[in-house]
C-alpha positions in Angstrom: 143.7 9.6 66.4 141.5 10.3 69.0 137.4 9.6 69.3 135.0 12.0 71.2 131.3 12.4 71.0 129.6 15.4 69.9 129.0 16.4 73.6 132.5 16.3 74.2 133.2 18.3 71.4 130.9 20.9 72.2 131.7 21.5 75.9 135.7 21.6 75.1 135.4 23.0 71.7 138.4 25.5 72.7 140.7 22.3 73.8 140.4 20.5 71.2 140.6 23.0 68.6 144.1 23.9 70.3 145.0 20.4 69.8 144.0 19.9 66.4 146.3 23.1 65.7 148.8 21.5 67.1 148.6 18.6 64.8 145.9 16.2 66.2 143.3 14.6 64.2 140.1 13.9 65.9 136.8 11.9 64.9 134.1 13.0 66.2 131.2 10.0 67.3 127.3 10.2 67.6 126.0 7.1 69.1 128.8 5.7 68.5 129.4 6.1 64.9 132.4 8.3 63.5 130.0 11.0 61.6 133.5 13.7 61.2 136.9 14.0 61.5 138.9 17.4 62.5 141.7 17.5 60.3 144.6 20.4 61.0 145.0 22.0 57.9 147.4 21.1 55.3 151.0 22.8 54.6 150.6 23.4 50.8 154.9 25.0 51.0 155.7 21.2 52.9 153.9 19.6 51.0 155.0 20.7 47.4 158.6 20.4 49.0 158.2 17.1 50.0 157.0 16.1 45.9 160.3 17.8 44.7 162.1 16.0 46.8 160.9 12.7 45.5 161.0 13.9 42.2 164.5 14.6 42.7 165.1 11.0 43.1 164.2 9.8 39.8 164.7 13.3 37.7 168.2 13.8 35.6 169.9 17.0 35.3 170.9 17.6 32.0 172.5 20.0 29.4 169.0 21.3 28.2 170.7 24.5 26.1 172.9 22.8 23.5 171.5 21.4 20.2 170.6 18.3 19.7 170.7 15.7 16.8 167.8 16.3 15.5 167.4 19.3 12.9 164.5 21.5 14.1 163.0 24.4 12.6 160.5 26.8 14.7 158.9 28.1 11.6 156.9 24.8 11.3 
């Protein structure tokens, strides 16, 4: 993660914009004092893939059709 002051910011706004596009996360000083960070933004599809793939590690995969036990009535 890289630091820069507001200045810097503001004269190379275009650069580091472009960086942070690319993946970058910035925080942005003022007298030396983090007062931001530039975040790219997230990928909601990755993400969400990602959780199903660690749910997939502790999930079962079962016969969810056929009857069970238990007697059941739907009218209740």
């Amino acid at each position: 993660m890289r630091a820069i002051n507001v200045t810097e910011l503001r004269n190379h706004l275009p650069r580091y914009l472009s960086s942070v596009q690319q993946g970058a996360e910035i925080l942005v000083t003022s007298h030396g004092h983090v007062i931001a960070r530039i975040l790219p933004p997230e990928n909601t599809q990755r993400n969400a893939l990602n959780q199903l793939k660690e749910l997939r590690k502790h999930a079962e995969i079962g016969d969810i059709t056929s009857p069970i036990d238990e007697d059941w009535d739907a009218e209740k």
